[in-house]
mmCIF file as Biopython writes it, N, C-alpha, C and O atoms, coordinates in Angstrom:
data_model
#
loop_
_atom_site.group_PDB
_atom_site.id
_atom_site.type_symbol
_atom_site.label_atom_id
_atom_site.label_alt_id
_atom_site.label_comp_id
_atom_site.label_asym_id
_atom_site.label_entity_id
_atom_site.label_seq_id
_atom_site.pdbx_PDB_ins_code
_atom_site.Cartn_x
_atom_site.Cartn_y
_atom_site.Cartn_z
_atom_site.occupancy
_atom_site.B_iso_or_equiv
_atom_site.auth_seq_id
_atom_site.auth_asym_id
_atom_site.pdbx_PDB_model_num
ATOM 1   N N  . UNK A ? 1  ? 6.366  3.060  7.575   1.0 0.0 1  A 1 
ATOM 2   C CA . UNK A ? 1  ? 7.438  3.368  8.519   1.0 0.0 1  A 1 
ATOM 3   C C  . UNK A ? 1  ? 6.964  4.370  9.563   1.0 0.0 1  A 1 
ATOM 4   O O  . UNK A ? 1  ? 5.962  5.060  9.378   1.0 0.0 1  A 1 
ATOM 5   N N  . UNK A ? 2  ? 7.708  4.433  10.664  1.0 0.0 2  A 1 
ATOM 6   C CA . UNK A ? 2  ? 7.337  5.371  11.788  1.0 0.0 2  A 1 
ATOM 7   C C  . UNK A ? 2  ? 8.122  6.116  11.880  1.0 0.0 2  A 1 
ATOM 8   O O  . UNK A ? 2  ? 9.245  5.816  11.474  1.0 0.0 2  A 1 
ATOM 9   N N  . UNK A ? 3  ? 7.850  7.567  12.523  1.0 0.0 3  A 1 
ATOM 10  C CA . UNK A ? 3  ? 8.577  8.459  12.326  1.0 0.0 3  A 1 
ATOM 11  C C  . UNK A ? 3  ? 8.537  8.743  13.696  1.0 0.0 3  A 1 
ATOM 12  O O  . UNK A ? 3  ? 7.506  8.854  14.359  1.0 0.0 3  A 1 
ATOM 13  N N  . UNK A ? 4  ? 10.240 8.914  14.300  1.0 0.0 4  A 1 
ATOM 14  C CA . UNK A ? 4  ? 10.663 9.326  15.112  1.0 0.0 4  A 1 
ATOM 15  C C  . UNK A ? 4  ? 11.509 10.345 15.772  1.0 0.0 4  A 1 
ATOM 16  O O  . UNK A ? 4  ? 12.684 10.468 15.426  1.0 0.0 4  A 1 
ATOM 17  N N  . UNK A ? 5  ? 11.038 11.018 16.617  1.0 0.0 5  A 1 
ATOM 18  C CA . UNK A ? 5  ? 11.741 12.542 16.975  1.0 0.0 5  A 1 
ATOM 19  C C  . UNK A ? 5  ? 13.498 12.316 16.856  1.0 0.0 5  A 1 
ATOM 20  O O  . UNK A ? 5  ? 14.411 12.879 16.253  1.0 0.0 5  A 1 
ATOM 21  N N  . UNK A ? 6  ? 13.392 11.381 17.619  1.0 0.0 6  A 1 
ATOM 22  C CA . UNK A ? 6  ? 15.267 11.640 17.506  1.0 0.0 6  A 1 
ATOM 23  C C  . UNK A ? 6  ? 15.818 11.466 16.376  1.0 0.0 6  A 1 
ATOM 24  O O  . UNK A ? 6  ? 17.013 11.754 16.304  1.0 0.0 6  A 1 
ATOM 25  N N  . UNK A ? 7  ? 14.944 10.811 14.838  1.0 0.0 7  A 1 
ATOM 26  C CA . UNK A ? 7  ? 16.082 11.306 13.858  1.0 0.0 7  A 1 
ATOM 27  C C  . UNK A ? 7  ? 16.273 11.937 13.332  1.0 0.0 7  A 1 
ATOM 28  O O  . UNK A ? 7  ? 15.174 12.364 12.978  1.0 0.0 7  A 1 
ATOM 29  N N  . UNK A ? 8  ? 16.976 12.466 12.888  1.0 0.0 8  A 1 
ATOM 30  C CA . UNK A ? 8  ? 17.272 14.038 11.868  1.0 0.0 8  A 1 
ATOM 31  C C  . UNK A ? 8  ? 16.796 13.968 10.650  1.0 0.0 8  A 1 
ATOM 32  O O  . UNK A ? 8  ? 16.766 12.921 10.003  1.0 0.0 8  A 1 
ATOM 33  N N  . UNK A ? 9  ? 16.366 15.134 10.222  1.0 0.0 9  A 1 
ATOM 34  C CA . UNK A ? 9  ? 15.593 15.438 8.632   1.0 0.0 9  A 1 
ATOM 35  C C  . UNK A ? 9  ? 16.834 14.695 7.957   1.0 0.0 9  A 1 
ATOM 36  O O  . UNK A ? 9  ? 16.397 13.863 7.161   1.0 0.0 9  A 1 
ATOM 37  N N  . UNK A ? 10 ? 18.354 14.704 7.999   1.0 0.0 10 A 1 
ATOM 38  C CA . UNK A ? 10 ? 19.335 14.743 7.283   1.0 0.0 10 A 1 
ATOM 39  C C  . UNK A ? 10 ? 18.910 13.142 7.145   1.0 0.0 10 A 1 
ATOM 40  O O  . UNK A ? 10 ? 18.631 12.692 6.034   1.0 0.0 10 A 1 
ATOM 41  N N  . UNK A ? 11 ? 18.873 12.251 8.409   1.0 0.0 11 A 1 
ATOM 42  C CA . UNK A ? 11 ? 19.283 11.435 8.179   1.0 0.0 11 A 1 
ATOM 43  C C  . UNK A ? 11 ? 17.655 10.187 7.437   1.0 0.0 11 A 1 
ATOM 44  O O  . UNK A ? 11 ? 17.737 9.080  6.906   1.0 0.0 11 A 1 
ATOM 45  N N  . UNK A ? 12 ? 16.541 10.945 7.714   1.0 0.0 12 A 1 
ATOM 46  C CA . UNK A ? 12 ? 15.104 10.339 7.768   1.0 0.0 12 A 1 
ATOM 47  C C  . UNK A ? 12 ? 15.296 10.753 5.859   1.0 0.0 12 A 1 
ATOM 48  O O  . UNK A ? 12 ? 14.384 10.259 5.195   1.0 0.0 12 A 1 
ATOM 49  N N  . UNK A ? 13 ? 16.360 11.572 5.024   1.0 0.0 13 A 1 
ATOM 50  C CA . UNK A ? 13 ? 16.452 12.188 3.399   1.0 0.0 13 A 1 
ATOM 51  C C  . UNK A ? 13 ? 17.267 10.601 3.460   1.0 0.0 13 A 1 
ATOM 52  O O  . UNK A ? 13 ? 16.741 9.642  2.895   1.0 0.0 13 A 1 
ATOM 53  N N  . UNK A ? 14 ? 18.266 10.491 4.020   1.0 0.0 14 A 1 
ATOM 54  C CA . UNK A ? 14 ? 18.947 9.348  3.428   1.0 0.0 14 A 1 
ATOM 55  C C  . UNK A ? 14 ? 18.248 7.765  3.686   1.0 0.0 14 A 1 
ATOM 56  O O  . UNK A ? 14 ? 18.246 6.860  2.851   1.0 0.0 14 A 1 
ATOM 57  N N  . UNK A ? 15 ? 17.859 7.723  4.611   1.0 0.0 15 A 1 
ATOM 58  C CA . UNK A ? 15 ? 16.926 6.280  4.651   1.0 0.0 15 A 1 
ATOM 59  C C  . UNK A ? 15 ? 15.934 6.464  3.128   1.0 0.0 15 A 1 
ATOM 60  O O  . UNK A ? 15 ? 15.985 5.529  2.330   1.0 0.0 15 A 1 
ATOM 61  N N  . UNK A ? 16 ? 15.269 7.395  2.871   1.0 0.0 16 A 1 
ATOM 62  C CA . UNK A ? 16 ? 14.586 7.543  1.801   1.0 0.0 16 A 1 
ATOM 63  C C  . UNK A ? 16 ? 14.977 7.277  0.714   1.0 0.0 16 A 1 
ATOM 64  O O  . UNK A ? 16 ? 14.316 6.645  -0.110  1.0 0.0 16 A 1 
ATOM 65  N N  . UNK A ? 17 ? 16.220 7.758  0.517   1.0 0.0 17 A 1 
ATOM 66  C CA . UNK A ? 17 ? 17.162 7.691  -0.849  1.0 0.0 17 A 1 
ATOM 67  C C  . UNK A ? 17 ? 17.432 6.376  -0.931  1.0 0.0 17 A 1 
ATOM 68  O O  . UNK A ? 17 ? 17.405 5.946  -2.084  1.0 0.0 17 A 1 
ATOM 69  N N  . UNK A ? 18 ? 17.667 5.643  -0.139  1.0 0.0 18 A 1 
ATOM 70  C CA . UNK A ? 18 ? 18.630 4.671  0.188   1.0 0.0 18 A 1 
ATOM 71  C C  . UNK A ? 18 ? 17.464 3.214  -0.436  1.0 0.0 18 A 1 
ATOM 72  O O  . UNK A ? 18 ? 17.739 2.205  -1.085  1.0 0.0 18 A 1 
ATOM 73  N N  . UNK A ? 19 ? 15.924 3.809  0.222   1.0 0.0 19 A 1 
ATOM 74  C CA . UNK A ? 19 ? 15.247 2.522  0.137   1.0 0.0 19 A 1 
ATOM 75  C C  . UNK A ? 19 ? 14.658 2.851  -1.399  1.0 0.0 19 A 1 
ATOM 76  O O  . UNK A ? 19 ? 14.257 1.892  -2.059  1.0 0.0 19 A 1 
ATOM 77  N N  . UNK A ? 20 ? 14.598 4.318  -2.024  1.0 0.0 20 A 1 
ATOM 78  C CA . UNK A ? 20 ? 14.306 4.311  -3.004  1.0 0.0 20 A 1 
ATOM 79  C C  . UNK A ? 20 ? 15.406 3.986  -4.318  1.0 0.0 20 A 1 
ATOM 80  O O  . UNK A ? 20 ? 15.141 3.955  -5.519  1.0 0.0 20 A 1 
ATOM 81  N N  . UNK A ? 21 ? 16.674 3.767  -3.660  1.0 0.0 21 A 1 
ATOM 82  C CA . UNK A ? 21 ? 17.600 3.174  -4.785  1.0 0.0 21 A 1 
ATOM 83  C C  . UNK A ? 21 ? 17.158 1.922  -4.814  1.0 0.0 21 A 1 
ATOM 84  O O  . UNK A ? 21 ? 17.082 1.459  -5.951  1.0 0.0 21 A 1 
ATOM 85  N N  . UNK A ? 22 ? 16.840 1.218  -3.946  1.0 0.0 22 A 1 
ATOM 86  C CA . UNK A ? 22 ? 16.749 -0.208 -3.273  1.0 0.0 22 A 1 
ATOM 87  C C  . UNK A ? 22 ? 15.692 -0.758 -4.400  1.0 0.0 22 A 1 
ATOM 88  O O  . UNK A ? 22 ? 15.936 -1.540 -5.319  1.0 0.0 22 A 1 
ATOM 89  N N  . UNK A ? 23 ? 14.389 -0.095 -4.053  1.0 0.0 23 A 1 
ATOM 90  C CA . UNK A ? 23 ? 13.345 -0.542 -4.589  1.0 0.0 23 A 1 
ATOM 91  C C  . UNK A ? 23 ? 13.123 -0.738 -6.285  1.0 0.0 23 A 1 
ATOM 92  O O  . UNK A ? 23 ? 12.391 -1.408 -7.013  1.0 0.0 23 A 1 
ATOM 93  N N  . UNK A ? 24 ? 14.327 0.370  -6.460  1.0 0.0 24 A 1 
ATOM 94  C CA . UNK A ? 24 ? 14.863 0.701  -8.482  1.0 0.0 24 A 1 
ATOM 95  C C  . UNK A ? 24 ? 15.355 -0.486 -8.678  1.0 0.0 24 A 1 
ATOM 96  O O  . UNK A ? 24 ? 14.941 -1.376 -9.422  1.0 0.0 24 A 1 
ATOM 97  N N  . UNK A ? 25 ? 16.436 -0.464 -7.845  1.0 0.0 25 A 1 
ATOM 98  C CA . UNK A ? 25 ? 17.340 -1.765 -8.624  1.0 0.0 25 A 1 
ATOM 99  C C  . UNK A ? 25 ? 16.683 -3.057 -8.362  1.0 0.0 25 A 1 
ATOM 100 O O  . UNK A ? 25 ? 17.168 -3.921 -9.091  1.0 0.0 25 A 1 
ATOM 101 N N  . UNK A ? 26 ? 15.408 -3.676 -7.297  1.0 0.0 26 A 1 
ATOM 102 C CA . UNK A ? 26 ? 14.964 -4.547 -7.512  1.0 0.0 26 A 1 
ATOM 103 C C  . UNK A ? 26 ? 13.781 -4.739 -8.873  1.0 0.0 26 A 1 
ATOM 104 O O  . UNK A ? 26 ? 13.660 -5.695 -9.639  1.0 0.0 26 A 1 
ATOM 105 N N  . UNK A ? 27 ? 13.128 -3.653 -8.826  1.0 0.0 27 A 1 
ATOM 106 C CA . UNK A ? 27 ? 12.011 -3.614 -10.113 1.0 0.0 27 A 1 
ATOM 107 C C  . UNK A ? 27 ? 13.172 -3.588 -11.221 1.0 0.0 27 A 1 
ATOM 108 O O  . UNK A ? 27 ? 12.663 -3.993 -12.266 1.0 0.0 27 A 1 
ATOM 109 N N  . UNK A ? 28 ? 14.607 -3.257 -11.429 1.0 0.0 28 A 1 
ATOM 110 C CA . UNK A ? 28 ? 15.280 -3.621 -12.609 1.0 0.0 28 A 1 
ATOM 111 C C  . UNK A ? 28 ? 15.758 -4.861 -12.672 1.0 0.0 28 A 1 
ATOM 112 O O  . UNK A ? 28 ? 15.854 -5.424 -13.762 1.0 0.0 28 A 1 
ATOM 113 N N  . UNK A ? 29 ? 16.087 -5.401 -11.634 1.0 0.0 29 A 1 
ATOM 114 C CA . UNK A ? 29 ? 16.295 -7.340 -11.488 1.0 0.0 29 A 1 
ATOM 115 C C  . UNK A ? 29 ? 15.462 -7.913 -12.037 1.0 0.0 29 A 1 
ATOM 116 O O  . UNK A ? 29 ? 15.839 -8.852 -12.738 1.0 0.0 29 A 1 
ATOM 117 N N  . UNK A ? 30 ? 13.887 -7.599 -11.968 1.0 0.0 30 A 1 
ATOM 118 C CA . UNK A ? 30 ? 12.818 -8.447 -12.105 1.0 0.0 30 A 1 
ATOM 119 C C  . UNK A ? 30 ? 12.472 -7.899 -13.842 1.0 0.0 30 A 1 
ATOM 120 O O  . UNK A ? 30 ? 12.476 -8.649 -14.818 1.0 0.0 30 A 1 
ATOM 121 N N  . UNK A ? 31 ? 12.289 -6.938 -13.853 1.0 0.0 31 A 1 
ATOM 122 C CA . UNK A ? 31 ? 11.884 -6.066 -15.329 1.0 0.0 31 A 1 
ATOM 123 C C  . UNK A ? 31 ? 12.603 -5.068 -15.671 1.0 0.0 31 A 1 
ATOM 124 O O  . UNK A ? 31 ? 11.982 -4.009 -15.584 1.0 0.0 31 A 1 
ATOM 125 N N  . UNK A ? 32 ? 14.071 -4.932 -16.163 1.0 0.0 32 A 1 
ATOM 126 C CA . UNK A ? 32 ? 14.369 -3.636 -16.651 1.0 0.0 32 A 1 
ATOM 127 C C  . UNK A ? 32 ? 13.923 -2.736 -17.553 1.0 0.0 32 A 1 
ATOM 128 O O  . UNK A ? 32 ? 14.360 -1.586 -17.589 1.0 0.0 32 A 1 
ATOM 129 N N  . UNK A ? 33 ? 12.906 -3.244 -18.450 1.0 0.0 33 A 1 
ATOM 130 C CA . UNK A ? 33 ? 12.615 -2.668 -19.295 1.0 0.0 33 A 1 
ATOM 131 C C  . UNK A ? 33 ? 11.049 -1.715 -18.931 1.0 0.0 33 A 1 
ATOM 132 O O  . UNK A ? 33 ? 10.609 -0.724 -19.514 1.0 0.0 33 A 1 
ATOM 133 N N  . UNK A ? 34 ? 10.537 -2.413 -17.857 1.0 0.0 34 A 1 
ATOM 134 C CA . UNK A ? 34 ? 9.487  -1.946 -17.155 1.0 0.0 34 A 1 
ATOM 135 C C  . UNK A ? 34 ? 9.682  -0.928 -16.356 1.0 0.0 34 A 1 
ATOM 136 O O  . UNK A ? 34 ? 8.916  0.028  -16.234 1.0 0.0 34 A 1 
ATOM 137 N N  . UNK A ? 35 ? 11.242 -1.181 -15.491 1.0 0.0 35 A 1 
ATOM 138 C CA . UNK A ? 35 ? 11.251 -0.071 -14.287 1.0 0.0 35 A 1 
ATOM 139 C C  . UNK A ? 35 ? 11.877 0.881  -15.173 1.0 0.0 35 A 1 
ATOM 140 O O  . UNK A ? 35 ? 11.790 2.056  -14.816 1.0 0.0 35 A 1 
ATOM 141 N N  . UNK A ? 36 ? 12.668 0.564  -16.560 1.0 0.0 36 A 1 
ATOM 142 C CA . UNK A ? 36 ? 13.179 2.024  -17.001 1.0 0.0 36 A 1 
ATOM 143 C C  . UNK A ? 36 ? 11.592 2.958  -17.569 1.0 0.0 36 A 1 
ATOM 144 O O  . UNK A ? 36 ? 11.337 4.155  -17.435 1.0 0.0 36 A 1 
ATOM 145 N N  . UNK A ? 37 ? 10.956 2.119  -18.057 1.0 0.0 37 A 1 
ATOM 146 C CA . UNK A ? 37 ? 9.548  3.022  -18.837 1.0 0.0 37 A 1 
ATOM 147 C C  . UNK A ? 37 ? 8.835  3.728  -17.025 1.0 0.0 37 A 1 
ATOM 148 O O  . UNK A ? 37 ? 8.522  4.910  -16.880 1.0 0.0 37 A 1 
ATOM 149 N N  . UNK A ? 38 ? 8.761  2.994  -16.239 1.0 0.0 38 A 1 
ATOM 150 C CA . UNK A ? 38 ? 8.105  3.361  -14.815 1.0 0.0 38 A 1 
ATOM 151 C C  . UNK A ? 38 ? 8.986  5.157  -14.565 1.0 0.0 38 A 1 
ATOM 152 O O  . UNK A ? 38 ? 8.563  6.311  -14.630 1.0 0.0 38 A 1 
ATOM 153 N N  . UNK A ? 39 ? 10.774 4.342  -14.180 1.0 0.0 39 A 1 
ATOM 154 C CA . UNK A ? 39 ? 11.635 5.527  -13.945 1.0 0.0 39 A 1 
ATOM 155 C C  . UNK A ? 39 ? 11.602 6.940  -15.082 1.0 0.0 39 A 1 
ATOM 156 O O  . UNK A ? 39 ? 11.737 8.143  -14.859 1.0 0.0 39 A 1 
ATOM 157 N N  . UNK A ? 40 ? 11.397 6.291  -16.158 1.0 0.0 40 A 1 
ATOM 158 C CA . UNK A ? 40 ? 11.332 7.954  -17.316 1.0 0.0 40 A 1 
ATOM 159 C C  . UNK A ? 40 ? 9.798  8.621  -17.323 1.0 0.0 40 A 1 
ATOM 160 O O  . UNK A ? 40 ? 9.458  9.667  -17.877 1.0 0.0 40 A 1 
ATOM 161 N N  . UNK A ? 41 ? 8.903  7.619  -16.472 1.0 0.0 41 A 1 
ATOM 162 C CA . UNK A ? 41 ? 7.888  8.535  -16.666 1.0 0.0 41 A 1 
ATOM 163 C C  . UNK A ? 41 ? 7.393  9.381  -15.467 1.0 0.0 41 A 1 
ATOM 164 O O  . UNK A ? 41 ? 6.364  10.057 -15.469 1.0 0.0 41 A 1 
ATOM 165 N N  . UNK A ? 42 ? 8.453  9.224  -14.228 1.0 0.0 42 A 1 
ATOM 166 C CA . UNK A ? 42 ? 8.610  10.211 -13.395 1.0 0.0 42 A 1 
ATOM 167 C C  . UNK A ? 42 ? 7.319  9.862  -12.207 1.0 0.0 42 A 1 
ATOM 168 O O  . UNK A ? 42 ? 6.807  10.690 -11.453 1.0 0.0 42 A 1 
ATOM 169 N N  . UNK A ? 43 ? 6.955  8.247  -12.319 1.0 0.0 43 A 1 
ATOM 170 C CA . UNK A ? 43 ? 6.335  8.387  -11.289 1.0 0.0 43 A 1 
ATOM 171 C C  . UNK A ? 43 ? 6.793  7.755  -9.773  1.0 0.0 43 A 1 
ATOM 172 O O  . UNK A ? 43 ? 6.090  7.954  -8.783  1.0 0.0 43 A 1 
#
């Protein structure tokens, strides 16, 4: 991704959050049992 002056720290935290919920709940569609061992081991 590119990073651009006009957006705000506030809003460049929520695109982040947003694609990192994104990316959870697809690795749990495909493997839940994989993305929960991935998600508890904090990487």
């Amino acid at each position: 991704m590119t990073k651009r002056a006009t957006i705000s720290p506030k809003e460049t935290e929520k695109v982040r959050v947003l694609a990192r919920t994104r990316s959870t709940e697809i690795r749990a569609a495909y493997a839940p049992k994989q993305s929960r061992a991935t998600a508890s081991s904090g990487s």
